[in-house]
C-alpha positions as CSV (number, residue, x, y, z in Angstrom):
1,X,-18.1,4.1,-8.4
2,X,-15.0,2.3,-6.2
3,X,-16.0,1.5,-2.8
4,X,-13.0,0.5,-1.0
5,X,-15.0,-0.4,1.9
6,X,-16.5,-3.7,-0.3
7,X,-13.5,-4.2,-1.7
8,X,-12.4,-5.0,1.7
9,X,-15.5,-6.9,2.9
10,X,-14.9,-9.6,-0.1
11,X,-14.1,-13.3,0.6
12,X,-10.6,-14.6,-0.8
13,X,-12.1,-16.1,-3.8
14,X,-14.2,-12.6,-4.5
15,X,-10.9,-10.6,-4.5
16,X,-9.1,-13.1,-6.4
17,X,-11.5,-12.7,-9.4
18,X,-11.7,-9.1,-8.9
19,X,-7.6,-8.9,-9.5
20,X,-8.2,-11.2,-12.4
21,X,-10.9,-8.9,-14.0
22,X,-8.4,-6.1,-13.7
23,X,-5.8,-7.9,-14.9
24,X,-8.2,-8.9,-18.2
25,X,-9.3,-5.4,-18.1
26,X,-5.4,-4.3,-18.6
27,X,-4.3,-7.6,-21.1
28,X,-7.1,-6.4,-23.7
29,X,-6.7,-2.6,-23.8
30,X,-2.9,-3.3,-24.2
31,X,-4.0,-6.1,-27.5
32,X,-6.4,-3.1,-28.5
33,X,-3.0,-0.4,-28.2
34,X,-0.7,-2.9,-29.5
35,X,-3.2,-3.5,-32.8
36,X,-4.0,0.3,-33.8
37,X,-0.4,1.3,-32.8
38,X,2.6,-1.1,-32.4
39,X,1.9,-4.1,-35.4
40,X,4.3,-3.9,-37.7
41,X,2.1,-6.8,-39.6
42,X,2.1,-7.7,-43.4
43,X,-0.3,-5.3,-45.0
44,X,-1.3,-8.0,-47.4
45,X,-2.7,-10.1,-45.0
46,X,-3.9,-7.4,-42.2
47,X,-5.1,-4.6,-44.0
48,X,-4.8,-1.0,-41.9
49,X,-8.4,-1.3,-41.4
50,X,-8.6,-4.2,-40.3
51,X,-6.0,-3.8,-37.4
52,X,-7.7,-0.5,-36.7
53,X,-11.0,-2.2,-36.3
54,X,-9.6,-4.8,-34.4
55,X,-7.7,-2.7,-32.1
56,X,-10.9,-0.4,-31.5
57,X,-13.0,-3.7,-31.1
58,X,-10.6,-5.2,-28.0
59,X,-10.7,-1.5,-26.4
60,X,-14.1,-1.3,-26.4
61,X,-14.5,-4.7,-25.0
62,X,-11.9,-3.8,-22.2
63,X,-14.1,-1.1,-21.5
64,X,-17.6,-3.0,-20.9
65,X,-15.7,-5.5,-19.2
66,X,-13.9,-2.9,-16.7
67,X,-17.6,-1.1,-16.4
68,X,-19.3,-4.6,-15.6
69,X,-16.7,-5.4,-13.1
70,X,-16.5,-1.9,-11.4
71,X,-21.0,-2.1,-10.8
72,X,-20.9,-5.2,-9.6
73,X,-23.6,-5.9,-6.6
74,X,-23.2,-7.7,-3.5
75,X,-24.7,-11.1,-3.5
């Protein structure tokens, strides 16, 4: 799945967007974390369920993101 040996072929700009992806990948599983765990937020305005939904949404989207950055093809 990680082939160091491309990772090493990229351009600058090609391992500077691949950092960035990782660096996305990490910001929205720790929102998704943060959300279901961590928010001490008024239950009148964010319901439990809706923090849980949102937290499960932004971990699942972490994960397609990671996925799609990790089978990535060489142009």
């Amino acid at each position: 799945m990680l082939n160091f040996n491309t990772f090493k072929q990229k351009s600058p700009q090609q391992r500077f967007l691949f950092i960035l992806g990782l660096v996305m990948f990490v910001v929205y599983l720790g929102l998704g974390v943060f959300f279901i765990f961590f928010a001490e937020l008024d239950p009148e305005k964010f319901p439990l369920w809706a923090r849980l939904a949102m937290g499960v949404l932004l971990i699942v989207y972490a994960v397609i993101r990671f996925l799609r950055l990790m089978n990535q093809k060489e142009d």
